[in-house]
Each structure stands twice: as C-alpha cells, then as structure tokens.
N, C-alpha and C positions, 0 to 999 in steps of 0.2 A: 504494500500500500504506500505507493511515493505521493507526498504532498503536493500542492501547489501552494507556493507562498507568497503572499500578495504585503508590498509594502505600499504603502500612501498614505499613512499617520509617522510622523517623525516620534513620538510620543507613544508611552503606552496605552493601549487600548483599554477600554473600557465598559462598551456590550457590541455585540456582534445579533441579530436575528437573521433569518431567513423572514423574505416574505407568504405567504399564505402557498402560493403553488410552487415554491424553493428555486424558484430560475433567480431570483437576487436575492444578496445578500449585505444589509446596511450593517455599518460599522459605524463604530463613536471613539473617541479616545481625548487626550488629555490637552490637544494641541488644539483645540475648541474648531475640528471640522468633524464632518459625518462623511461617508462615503459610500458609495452604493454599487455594489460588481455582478458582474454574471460571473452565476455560482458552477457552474460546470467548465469556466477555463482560467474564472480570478481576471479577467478585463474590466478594469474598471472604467464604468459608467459616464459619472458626475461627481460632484463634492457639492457638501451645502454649508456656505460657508457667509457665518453673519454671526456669530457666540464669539463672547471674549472671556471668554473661561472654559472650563473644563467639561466637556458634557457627557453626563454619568448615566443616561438612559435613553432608548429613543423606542420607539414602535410605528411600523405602518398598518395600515386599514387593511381592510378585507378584500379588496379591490387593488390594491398597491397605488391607490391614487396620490395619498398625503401620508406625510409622514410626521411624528410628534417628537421633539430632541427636549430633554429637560438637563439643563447645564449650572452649573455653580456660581454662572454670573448673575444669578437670581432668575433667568426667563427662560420660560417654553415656547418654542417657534414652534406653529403650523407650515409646515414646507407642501408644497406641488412638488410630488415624486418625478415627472416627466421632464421638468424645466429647470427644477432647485430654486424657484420663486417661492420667496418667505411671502407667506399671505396672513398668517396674523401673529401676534405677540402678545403673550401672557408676562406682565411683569409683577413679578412675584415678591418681588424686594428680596429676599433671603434664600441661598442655594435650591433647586432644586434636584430632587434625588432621583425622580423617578417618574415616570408615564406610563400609562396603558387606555388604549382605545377598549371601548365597552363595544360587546357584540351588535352587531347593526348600527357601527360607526356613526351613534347620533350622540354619544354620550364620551367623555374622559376621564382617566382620573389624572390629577399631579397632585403630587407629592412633594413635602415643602420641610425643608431642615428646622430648627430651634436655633434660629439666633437674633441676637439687637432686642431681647427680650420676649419675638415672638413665640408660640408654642411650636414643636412638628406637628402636620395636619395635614389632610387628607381631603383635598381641592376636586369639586364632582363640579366640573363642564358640560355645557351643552355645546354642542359640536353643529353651526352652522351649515345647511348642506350649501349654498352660497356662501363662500369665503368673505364677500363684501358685507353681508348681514350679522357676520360672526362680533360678539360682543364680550368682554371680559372677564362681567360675571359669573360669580359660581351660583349653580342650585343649591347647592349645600359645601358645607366647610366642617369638617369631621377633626375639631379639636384635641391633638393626643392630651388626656389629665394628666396630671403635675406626678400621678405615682406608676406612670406610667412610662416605661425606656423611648426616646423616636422613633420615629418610621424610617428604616431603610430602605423598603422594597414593596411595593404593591402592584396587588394584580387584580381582575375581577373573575370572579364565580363561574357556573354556568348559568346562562341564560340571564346576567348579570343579578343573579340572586341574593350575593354579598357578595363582598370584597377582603379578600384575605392581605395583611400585612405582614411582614417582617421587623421584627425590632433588634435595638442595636444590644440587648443584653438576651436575646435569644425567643424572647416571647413570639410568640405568632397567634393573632388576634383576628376576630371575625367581625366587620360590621354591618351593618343595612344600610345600603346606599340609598335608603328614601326615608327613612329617621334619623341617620346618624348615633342609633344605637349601638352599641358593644353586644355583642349576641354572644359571646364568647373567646376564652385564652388559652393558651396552654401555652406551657413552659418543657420543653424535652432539652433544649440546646441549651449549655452556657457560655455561647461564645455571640458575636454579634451574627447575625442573616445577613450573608451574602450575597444570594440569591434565592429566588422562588418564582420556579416555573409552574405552571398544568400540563399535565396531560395534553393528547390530540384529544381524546373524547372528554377531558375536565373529570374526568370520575377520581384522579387523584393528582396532588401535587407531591413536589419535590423542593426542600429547602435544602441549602449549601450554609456550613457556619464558619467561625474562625475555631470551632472549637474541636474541627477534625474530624467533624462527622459529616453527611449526608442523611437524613430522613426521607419519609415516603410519609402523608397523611390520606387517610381516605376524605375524597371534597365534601359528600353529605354528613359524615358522621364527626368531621375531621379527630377520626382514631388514630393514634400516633402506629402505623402498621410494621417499615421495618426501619433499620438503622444501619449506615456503611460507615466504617470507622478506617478511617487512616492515618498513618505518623508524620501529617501538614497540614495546616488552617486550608480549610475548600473552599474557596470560593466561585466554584460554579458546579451547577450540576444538572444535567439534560435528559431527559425520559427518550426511548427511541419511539416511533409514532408505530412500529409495526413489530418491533419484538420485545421481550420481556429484558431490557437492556438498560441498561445506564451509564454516560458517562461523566466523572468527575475530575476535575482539576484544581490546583490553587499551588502551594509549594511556598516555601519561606517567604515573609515580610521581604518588600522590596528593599529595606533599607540595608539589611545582610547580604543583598544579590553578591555584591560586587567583591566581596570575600569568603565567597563562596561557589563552588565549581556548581556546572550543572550536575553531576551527581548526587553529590549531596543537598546541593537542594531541592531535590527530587522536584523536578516540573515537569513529569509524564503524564499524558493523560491517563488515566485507567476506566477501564470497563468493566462492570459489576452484573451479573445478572439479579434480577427484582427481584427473586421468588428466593434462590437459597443464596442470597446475598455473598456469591464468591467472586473473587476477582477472577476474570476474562484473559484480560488483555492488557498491555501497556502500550502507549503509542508515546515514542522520545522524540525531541526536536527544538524544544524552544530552549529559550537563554535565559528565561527568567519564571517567575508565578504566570500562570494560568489564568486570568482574572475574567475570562468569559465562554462559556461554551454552547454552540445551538447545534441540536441535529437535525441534521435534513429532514422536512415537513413529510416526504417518502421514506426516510431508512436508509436515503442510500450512502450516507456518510452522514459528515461529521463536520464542522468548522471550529476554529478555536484562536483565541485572539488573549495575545502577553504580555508581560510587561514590558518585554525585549519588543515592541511596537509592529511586529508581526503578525499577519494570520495564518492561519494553516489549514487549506482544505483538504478536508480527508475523502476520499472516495474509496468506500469499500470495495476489497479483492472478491471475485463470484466464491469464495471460500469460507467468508464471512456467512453467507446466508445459507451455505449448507450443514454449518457448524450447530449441534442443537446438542441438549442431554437427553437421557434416556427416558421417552417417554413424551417427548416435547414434539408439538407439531410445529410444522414449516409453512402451512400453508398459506399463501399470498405475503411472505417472510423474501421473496428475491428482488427488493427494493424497483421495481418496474409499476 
C-alpha cells in the first residue's frame, strides 16, 4: 500500500474530511488556509484563503456545495466549494473550535472556546439556502455551566436528534438542539477529546483522547460499548463505512517531536478491529503526531494529515478486503 503525499499546508495540519461521495478531500491546518484535492490522485483543486489564524475544523454539505472552516481568529466562513468565494462571516469574537453542518444542510452548529471572560458554547445557525439572505444570528446558544470542562468537538445526532460534545477533561455530553437542555454525560476518558466522529449509519460514535485510549459509544443508548488502548495520546480516530475496522493515530506532544526519532515517537497509524478490539495493522510514514484521520466514505482507504504538515493517502491493497477472521463475512466488504 504506497501512499500518495500531498503537501500544500506549510504548517501542520489540522482536520482532513472527505466529502459525502469521497472524490475530494478538504484539509485545514495551522497556516490559516483550507485546501480541497481529488482524492484518488492528491491534485489539488483550490485553497480558500481569507483566516488569519489557525483553522481547527471545517465540514462541507451534502451536496459538496459550501463549505464551513471554524478558525482561532474568532470566525466561521461560509465558503462556495466550486469558486472559494467566502459568502458569509460569523464573527465570533473568541477562537473557534469546531463546525458541523446538520442533516439537510438548513441548520449548523459552531462551536466557541472560553475566553475574555466569555463561557464555551454551542452556536445553532440557520443556514441561508440564498447566501445573500444569510444572517448572523443564532437560534439558540447552548451555554457550557461554570462546572462544567469546554467544548472541544461537536457533532450532531441522527436525524439531528441531539448533539453530542466532547470536553476538554474527557466528558462527552448530550444536548437538545431545540431546548438547549443537557439530556445527558458521561465520563469514560480522562484525558481531553480529540476527536468524535459517527458512524456512516450514526448508530454509533467514536471518541479519540489524550488519555491513550479510543472509545466506541452506542448513539441511542450512548453505552460506553468498547475501549482501544495504546502507549500515545490519540488524537484521531475513524470508523471504516463498510467493515468492522478502525483507524487510530496521535503519537507524542509536538513539542518532544524534534528530540525525538520517528520511532519512538510512535506516529503509525494502526488499525483495530471493532468487535474483538485487536490491532490489525500499522501503517508508518509520517515525521510527527497524527492529528487527523478520515476514511474513505467507500472503504477504500484511508487519509491522514500530521504535524510534519503532510497528508497521506492511503488506498487499500485488493488484500485488505479479502482479509477477515473466522466467521466474519465479506460481503459488499471490496470497497467498489
């Protein structure tokens, strides 16, 4: 499985997705652009370029029309995916951590750090289907309480039925995005949330911690289901859309990088399967932590974006999808 390695962030990287049918793949990083490539050769596209800070999340639509970048210079751009025309500006005053478009692209959430006294909090937009009618306010503003860690990471539900959060001392909280109620918490992780993806179907998520684990929660019960434990803060971690797979990355604080070899500071991807939580596979390459991973919307690989300001696409070997355990079907498992 030879990579393709795509550089056009001087800076390390930040999040990486795929769009909804995986032919592009946007990227974010620390050098305040986005980038947007064809995912089966790494040509890159466009850049979208108007942040003057660091931008820590982005998401596009279901359509691949608009794109959402939430950055630490305090604002959320609405981007035109086809042109890289910024069409509206959320200005937030204080960093933003995080976006996600809500199913049927009428709704957003961002997500807003604590500082200059404000609280973290949990910004529900209405999404303009006219860009020119688009307007700033929120419908609701989801204040985190005082005994409560911030928001690092949100996503929404299925069928935007709540909105799961990540917190920076490990909590992962459930709200109603039409009260603003707390519906529920739990506490498994003690290290801050890295990441938190869904599922393809949302029937379960996946949190990444500094505390060296990986979780799996069931979405309606959110039962804490399994645990992948490894000897490095994870900061990402990806469900595959068609096998019982997972992959995880992260590897020592950037600030160690630099006296310290890539081996030891273990920045390999690995691959865990869901069910009896064993490691797979390693995939070696980068020069630094692992700070973001998406798997193809199909299965048929993998992307992953480092400190060392690289990407790495992976495309799985036809030996990958013949590979099972004893007992395990294959079916509609050859990433096609």
């Amino acid at each position: 499985m030879l990579p393709i390695l795509l550089r056009g962030q001087e800076r390390p990287l930040t999040k990486i997705k795929y769009n909804r049918e995986g032919d592009l793949l946007f990227s974010a990083s620390k050098d305040k652009l986005a980038n947007v490539w064809y995912s089966h050769n790494g040509e890159r596209i466009g850049t979208f370029d108007g942040h003057n800070g660091t931008i820590w999340d982005l998401d596009v639509d279901y359509h691949s029309k608009r794109l959402l970048t939430a950055s630490g210079d305090g604002c959320c751009f609405l981007w035109e995916v086809m042109t890289g025309k910024n069409l509206f500006k959320w200005d937030m005053v204080v960093p933003v951590l995080s976006v996600a478009w809500a199913m049927g692209d009428q709704q957003a959430l961002i997500v807003t750090d604590s500082r200059m006294g404000r609280k973290s909090s949990i910004h529900i937009v209405k999404i303009a289907e006219d860009s020119t009618q688009q307007t700033a306010d929120a419908e609701l503003i989801i204040a985190i309480p005082d005994d409560m860690s911030k928001v690092t990471i949100a996503t929404w539900g299925d069928l935007n039925a709540f909105i799961v959060a990540g917190h920076e001392n490990g909590t992962i909280s459930i709200w109603d995005p039409v009260t603003g109620a707390l519906i529920e918490s739990v506490t498994n992780h003690t290290g801050r949330v890295q990441d938190l993806q869904m599922s393809k179907d949302k029937t379960f998520f996946v949190t990444a911690s500094k505390d060296n684990t990986a979780h799996i929660y069931d979405s309606a019960t959110r039962k804490h289901l399994k645990t992948f434990k490894t000897d490095r803060p994870v900061n990402s971690a990806s469900p595959s859309p068609i096998r019982n797979h997972l992959v995880i990355g992260g590897g020592q604080d950037a600030m160690g990088v630099t006296t310290t070899s890539a081996r030891q500071g273990k920045f390999e991807a690995r691959i865990f399967h869901l069910v009896f939580e064993e490691e797979i596979a390693r995939i070696k390459g980068h020069f630094g932590p692992i700070n973001t991973l998406a798997f193809h919307p199909e299965g048929r690989g993998f992307a992953s974006g480092g400190e060392d300001g690289y990407i790495r696409l992976h495309h799985f070997d036809p030996s990958y999808f013949k590979f099972k355990y004893d007992g395990e079907s294959l079916r509609n498992t050859d990433g096609r």
